[in-house]
Structure formats: structure tokens, C-alpha cells
C-alpha positions as CSV (number, residue, x, y, z in Angstrom):
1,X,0.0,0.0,0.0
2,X,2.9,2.8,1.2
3,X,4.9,1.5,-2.3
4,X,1.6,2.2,-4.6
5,X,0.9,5.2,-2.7
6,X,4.6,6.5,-2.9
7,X,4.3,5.7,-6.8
8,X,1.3,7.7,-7.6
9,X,1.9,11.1,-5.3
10,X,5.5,10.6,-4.4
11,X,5.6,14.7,-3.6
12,X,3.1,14.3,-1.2
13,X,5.4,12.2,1.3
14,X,8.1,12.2,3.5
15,X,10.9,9.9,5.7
16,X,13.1,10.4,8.3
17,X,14.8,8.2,10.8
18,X,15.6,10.0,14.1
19,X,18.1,7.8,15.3
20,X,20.2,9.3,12.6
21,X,19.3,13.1,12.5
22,X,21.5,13.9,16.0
23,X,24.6,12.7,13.9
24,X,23.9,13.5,10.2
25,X,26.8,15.0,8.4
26,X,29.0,14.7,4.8
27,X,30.0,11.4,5.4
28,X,27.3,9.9,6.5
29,X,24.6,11.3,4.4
30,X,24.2,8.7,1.8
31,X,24.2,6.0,4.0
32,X,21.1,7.7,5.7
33,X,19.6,7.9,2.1
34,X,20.2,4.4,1.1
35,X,18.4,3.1,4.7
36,X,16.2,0.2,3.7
37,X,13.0,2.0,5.3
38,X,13.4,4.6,3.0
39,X,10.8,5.1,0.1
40,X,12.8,7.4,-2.4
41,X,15.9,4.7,-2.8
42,X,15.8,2.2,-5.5
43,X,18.3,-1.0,-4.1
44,X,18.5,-2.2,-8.0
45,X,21.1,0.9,-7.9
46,X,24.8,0.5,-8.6
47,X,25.8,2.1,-5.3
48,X,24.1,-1.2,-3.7
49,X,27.0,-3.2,-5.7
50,X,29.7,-0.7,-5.0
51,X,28.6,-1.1,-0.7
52,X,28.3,-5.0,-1.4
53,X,31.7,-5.1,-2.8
54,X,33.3,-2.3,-0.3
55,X,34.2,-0.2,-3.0
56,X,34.2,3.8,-3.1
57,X,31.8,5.8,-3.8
58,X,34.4,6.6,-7.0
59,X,33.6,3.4,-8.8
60,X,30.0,4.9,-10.0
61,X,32.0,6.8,-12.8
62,X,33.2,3.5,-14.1
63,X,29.9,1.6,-14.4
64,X,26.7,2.2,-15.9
65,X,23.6,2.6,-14.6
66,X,21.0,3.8,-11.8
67,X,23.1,5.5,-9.2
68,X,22.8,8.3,-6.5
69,X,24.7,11.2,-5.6
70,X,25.6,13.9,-3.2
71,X,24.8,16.8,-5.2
72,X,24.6,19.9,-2.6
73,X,25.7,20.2,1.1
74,X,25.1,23.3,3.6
75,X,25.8,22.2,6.6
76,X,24.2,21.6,9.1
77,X,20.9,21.7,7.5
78,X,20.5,21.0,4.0
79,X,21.8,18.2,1.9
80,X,21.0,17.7,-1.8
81,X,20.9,13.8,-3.4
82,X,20.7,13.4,-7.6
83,X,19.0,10.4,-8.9
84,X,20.7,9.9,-12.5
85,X,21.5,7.4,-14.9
86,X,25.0,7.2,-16.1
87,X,25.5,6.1,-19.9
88,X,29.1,6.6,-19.5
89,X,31.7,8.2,-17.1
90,X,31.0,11.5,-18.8
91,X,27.4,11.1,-20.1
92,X,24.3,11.3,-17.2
93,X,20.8,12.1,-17.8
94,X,19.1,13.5,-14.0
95,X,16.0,11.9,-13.2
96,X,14.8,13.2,-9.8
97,X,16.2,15.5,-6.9
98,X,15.7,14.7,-3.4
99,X,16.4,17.4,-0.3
100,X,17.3,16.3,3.4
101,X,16.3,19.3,6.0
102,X,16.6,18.9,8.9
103,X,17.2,15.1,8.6
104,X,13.5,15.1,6.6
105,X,13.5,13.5,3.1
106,X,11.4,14.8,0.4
107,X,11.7,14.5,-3.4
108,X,11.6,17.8,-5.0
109,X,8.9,18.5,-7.4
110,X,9.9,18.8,-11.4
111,X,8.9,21.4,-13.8
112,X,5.6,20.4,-14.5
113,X,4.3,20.2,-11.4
114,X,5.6,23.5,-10.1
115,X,3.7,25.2,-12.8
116,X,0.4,23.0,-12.3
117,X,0.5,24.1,-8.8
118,X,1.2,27.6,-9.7
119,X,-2.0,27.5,-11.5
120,X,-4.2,26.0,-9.9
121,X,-3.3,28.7,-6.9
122,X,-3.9,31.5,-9.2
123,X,-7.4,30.3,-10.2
124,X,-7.8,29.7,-6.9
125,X,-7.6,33.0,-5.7
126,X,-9.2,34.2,-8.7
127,X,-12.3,32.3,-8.2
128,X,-12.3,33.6,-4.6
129,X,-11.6,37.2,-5.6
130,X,-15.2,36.5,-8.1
131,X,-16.8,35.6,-5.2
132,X,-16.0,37.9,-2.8
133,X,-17.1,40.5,-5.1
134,X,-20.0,38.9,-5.8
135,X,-21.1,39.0,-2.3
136,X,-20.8,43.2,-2.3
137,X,-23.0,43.6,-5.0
138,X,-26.9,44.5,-4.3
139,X,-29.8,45.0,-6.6
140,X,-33.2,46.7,-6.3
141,X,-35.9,47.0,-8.6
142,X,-36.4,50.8,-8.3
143,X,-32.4,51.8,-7.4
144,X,-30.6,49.0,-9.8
145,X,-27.5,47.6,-9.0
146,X,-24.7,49.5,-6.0
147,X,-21.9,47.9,-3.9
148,X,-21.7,48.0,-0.2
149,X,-18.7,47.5,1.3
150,X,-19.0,48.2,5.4
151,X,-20.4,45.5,7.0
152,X,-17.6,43.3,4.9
153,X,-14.6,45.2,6.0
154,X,-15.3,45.0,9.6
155,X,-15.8,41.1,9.1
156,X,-12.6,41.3,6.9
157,X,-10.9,42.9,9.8
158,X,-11.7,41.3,12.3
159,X,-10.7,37.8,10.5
160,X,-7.4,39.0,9.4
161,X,-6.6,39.9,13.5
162,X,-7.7,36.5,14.1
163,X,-5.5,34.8,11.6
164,X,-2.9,36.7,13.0
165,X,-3.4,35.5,16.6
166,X,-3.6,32.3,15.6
167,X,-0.7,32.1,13.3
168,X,2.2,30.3,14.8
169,X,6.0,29.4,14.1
170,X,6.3,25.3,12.4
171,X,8.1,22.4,14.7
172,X,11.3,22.8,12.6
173,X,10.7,26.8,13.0
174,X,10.8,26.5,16.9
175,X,13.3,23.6,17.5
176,X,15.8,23.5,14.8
177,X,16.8,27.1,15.0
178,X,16.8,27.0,18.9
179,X,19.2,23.8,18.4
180,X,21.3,26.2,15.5
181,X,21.6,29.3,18.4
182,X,22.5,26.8,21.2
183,X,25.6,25.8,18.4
184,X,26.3,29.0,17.6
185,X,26.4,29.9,21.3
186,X,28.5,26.8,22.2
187,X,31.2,27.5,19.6
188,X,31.2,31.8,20.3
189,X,30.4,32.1,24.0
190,X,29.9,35.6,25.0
191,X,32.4,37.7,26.9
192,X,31.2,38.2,30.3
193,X,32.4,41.7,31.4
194,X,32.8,42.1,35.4
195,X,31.2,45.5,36.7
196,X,33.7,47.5,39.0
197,X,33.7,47.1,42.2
198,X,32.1,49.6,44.1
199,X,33.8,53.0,45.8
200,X,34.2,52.4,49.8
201,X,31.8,54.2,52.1
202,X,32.7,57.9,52.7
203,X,32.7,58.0,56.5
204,X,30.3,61.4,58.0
205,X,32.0,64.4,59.1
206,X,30.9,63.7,62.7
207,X,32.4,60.5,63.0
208,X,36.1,61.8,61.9
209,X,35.5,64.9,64.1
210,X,34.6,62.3,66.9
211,X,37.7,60.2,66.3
212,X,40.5,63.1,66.3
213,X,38.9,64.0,69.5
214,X,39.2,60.7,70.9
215,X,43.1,60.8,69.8
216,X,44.3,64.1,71.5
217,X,42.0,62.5,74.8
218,X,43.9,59.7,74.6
219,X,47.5,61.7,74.2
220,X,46.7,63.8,77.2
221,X,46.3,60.6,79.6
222,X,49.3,59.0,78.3
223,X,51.4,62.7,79.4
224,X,49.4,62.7,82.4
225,X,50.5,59.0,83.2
226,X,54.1,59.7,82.5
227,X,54.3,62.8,84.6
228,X,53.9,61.1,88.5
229,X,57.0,58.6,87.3
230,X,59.9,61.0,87.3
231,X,62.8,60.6,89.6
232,X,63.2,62.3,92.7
233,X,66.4,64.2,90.7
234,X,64.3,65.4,88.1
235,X,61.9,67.2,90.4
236,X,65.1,68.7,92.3
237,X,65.6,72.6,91.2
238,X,68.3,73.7,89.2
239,X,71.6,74.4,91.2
240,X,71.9,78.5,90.8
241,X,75.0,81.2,91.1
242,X,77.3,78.2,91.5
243,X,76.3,77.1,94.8
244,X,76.4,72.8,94.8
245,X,73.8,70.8,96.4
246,X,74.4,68.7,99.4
247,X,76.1,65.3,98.2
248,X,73.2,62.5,98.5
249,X,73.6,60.1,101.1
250,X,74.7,56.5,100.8
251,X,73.2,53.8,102.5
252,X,75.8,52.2,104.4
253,X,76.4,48.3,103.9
254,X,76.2,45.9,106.5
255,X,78.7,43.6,107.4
């Protein structure tokens, strides 16, 4: 049922594997493509022998055939696989295009169908735009026909604010670029600049008024201390006009 359904609206469709997405890169790419689960890959191709016979991914120019490539890379999102058939190692006709985003597989759409949906769009609209105007249009008897416009701008209004409201970002909008900032982040970290620390208090003019008081008190008790411990020969007078003092008296030592 998923092969018939694949073969009839192969645009419509989609494959991913997430065991694989975490870890997708250049080198791994086409053997995410060629996964056995996957709808878009033909296993009658010749990169099935080259993988049987662990050759490179080189030998494809030698050999004739159905074969995929990797047409396009842009890391870490996009990748770009050609189906083609090779006549020789010069000569290849394309037959198909398939993009991976975001590890997602779809199969790009061909000329024909790009322009058959651009039509059918346009009359789309068209047929809309008919209608709509249809829908202004009023007839009477005695007046004939007129156009009245307010009643269906204020509905047109107020739908447009809804749609607006209501319009939201897709999964691979929200996660995948919040997974692409976290890697940008992690590879350029921001510089983190330290604020200056901040200026000391500024102490009040009381408070330094208060402490050189409390110094020159302190002073003054120290001299007032020091004063009682002079010696007796300090305190004497000063001998005047030549006149000596009386000798001092020895204490006499007992035999």
C-alpha cells in the first residue's frame, strides 16, 4: 500500500529516521539515504554493488547505470541527493532530486508540477476574488444595482486579527533554530564583562570629628601617666650662682 501510494503522489510524502538526525553529516549522508525503510531509494542501484563489494563511492563513474549522488551540502541543514542514470563516465541524464532538511527526506517536485501548482493557486484565488465581489453587490428594482462595502470590512478585519493571533511558528521553525543558536552559542560564548567594584563608604563628618577628639584625649592621659614617674632628681631645682647641692647620702652596707 505505502509502495503504490509512494508511486502515484511521491511529492506528497516524507521519511526520516531520528536515530540518525542527531549525527547527520557529509560522510554519512548517503548511507542515511540508502536506509532500507526509505521510500525514495531504488536498491536495484549500482551504489548497492559498489557497498556490497566495499568499493568507493568513485567506482560509480566506471559503471553504468542507476546510481545516487551527493549533489549539494550546507551544513548543518541542508543536503542535496541526484538520482541519475549514467551512460558513460562523462554522459548522465538526472532523473529526480531529493532534499534532506533537517534530517526530513522529500523529493523535489519537477517542472511540471511547479507550474500546475502555480495554476491551480492562481485560479484559486481568482475564483475567490469573483466571489467575494459577488457577495458586495446588491440589486433593487427601483435603485438597480450598487456595492456596499461596510459591514464586509469590519468582518474582513476582524478575520485578518484572528489569523494573526492564531498564526504560529512550524516544529522545525521553533526547534531546529533553537538547536542552531545553542551551536552558535556553544562554539562563540559571550564575553562576560565584570562590573567595577564599588567606591568604599565615605565615612560622615561627625564621625572623623569624633575620632580626632578621641586621639588628642587619649594623648593627654598617656602625658598625664608619665608625669607622676619622674625621679626624685628630676623634680630637684636647678643648682643656681654656683652654689652645689648637698652630696646624696649612701646607705651604708652591713657587714
Amino acid at each position: 500500500m505505502n509502495e503504490r501510494y509512494y508511486k502515484e503522489a511521491p511529492l506528497s510524502i516524507s521519511w526520516h529516521d531520528t536515530a540518525w538526525i542527531p549525527v547527520l553529516n557529509p560522510g554519512n549522508v548517503m548511507d542515511y539515504f540508502s536506509d532500507r525503510s526509505n521510500p525514495f531509494y531504488d536498491r536495484t542501484c549500482n551504489n548497492e554493488v559498489v557497498k556490497m563489494q566495499r568499493l568507493g563511492l568513485e567506482q560509480l563513474n566506471n559503471m553504468s547505470g542507476l546510481e545516487y549522488i551527493l549533489l549539494h551540502v550546507q551544513e548543518p541543514i541542508l543536503y542535496v541527493v541526484r538520482k541519475q542514470h549514467r551512460h558513460s563516465s562523462t554522459q548522465v541524464t538526472p532523473l529526480a532530486d531529493y532534499y534532506i532538511i533537517a534530517g526530513i527526506v522529500y523529493q523535489a517536485p519537477d517542472l511540471c508540477s511547479v507550474i500546475n501548482s502555480r495554476l491551480l493557486n492562481t485560479t484559486h484565488y481568482l475564483q475567490s476574488a469573483f466571489e467575494e465581489a459577488l457577495s458586495f453587490s446588491r440589486y433593487h428594482p427601483s435603485k438597480g444595482y450598487w456595492w456596499e462595502f461596510k459591514e464586509k470590512q469590519q468582518d474582513t478585519k476582524n478575520k485578518k486579527k484572528e489569523k494573526k493571533k492564531d498564526e504560529q511558528g512550524s516544529i522545525f521553525q521553533i526547534q531546529r533554530v533553537d538547536a542552531l543558536l545553542e551551536d552558535l552559542s556553544k562554539r562563540f560564548p559571550p564575553k562576560s564583562i565584570q562590573p567595577p567594584p564599588p567606591p568604599p563608604p565615605e565615612k560622615p563628618i561627625d564621625q572623623e570629628n569624633k575620632s580626632s577628639e578621641e586621639k588628642v584625649d587619649v594623648k593627654l592621659e598617656k602625658e598625664e601617666d608619665e608625669t607622676p614617674t619622674q625621679s626624685a632628681a628630676q623634680r630637684r631645682p636647678a643648682p643656681t650662682d654656683g652654689i652645689k647641692p648637698p652630696p646624696d647620702k649612701k646607705p651604708k652596707l652591713l657587714r
